[in-house]
ZADO-799816 format. One line per field, with one value per residue (C-alpha): residue number from 1; residue in one letter; chain; x, y, z. Coordinates in pm, 1 decimal. Last residue first. Layout:
<pts>
pos c(NUM	...)
code c(A	...)
unit c(A	...)
px c(X	...)
py c(Y	...)
pz c(Z	...)
</pts>
This chain:
<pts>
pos c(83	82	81	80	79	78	77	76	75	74	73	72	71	70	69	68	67	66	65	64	63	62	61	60	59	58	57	56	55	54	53	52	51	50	49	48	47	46	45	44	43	42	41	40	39	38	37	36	35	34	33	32	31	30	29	28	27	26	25	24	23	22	21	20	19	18	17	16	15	14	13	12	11	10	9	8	7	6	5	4	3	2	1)
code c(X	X	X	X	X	X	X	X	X	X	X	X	X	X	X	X	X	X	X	X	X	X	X	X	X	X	X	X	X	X	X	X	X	X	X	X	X	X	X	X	X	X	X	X	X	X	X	X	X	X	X	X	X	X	X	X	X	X	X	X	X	X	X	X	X	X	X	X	X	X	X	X	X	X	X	X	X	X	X	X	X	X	X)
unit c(A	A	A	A	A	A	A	A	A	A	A	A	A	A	A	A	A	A	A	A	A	A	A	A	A	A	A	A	A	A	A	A	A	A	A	A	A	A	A	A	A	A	A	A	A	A	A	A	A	A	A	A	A	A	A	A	A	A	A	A	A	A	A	A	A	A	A	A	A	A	A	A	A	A	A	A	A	A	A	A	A	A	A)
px c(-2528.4	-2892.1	-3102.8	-3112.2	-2995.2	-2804.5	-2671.9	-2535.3	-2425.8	-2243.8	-2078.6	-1944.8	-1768.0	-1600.4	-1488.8	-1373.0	-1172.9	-1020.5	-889.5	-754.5	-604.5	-423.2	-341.3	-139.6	92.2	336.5	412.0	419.2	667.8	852.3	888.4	971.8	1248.6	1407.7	1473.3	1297.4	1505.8	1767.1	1765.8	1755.2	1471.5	1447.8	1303.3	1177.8	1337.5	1411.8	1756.2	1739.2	1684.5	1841.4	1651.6	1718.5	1916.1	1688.2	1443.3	1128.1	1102.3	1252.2	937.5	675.2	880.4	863.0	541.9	389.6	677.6	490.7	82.4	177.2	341.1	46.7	-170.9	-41.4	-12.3	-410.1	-529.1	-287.2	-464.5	-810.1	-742.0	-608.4	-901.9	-1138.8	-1007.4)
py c(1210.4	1078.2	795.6	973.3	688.5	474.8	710.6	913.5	608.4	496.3	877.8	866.6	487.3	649.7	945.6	751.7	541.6	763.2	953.8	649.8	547.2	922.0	855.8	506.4	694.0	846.6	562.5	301.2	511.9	618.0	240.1	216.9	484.0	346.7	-27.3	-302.6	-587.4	-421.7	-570.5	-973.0	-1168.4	-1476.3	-1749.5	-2040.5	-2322.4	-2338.3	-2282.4	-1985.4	-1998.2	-1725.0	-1434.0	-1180.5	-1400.0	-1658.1	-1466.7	-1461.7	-1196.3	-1001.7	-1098.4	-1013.0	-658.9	-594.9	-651.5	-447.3	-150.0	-195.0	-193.5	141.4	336.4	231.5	278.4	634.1	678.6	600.9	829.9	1088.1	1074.2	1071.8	1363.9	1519.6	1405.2	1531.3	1895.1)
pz c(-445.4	-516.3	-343.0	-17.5	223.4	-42.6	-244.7	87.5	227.0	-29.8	-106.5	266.3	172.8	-123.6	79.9	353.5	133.3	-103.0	225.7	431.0	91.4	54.6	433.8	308.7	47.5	280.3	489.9	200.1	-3.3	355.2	410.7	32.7	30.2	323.6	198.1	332.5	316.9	476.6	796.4	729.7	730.7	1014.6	848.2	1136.8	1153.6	1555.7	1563.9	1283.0	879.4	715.9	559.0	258.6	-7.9	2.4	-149.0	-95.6	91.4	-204.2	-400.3	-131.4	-136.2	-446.6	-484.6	-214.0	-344.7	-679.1	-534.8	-324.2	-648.9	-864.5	-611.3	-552.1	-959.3	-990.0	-694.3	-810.6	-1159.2	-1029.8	-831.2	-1119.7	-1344.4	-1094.2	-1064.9)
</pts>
C-alpha cells in the first residue's frame, strides 16, 4: 500500500513538475506572444494546450492531499511525540 502511494505521489510530480516546465519554456518563446501598443507580451491562445490544463487540473487535489496529510503527521509528532 505505501509503495503505491509513494509511486503515484512520485509520477504526479513528475507529470506536474514537466507540464510547469514546459510551459515556462514555451512562454518564452517568441513564437507564443506578440508585443502590444503598450510593450507588454501578450501570449497567444494555444499556449497551453488541453491536455496540460487538465494535467495540472487533475493532479493539483493529489497535492492538496499529500499536503494535508504531511502537515497532520507534523502536528501529531510534534504534540504527542510519536505518530
Amino acid at each position: 500500500m505505501v509503495v503505491y502511494t509513494l509511486l503515484i505521489c512520485l509520477l504526479t510530480s513528475f507529470t506536474f513538475h514537466i507540464i510547469i516546465i514546459t510551459l515556462y519554456i514555451r512562454s518564452r518563446d517568441p513564437q507564443w506572444y506578440h508585443i502590444n501598443y503598450f510593450g507588454e507580451k501578450v501570449y497567444e491562445k494555444g499556449i497551453v494546450k488541453q491536455i496540460e490544463f487538465l494535467g495540472i487540473f487533475f493532479t493539483l487535489p493529489f497535492f492538496l492531499l499529500i499536503g494535508a496529510f504531511f502537515v497532520s503527521r507534523l502536528i501529531t509528532i510534534i504534540m504527542f511525540g510519536h505518530i
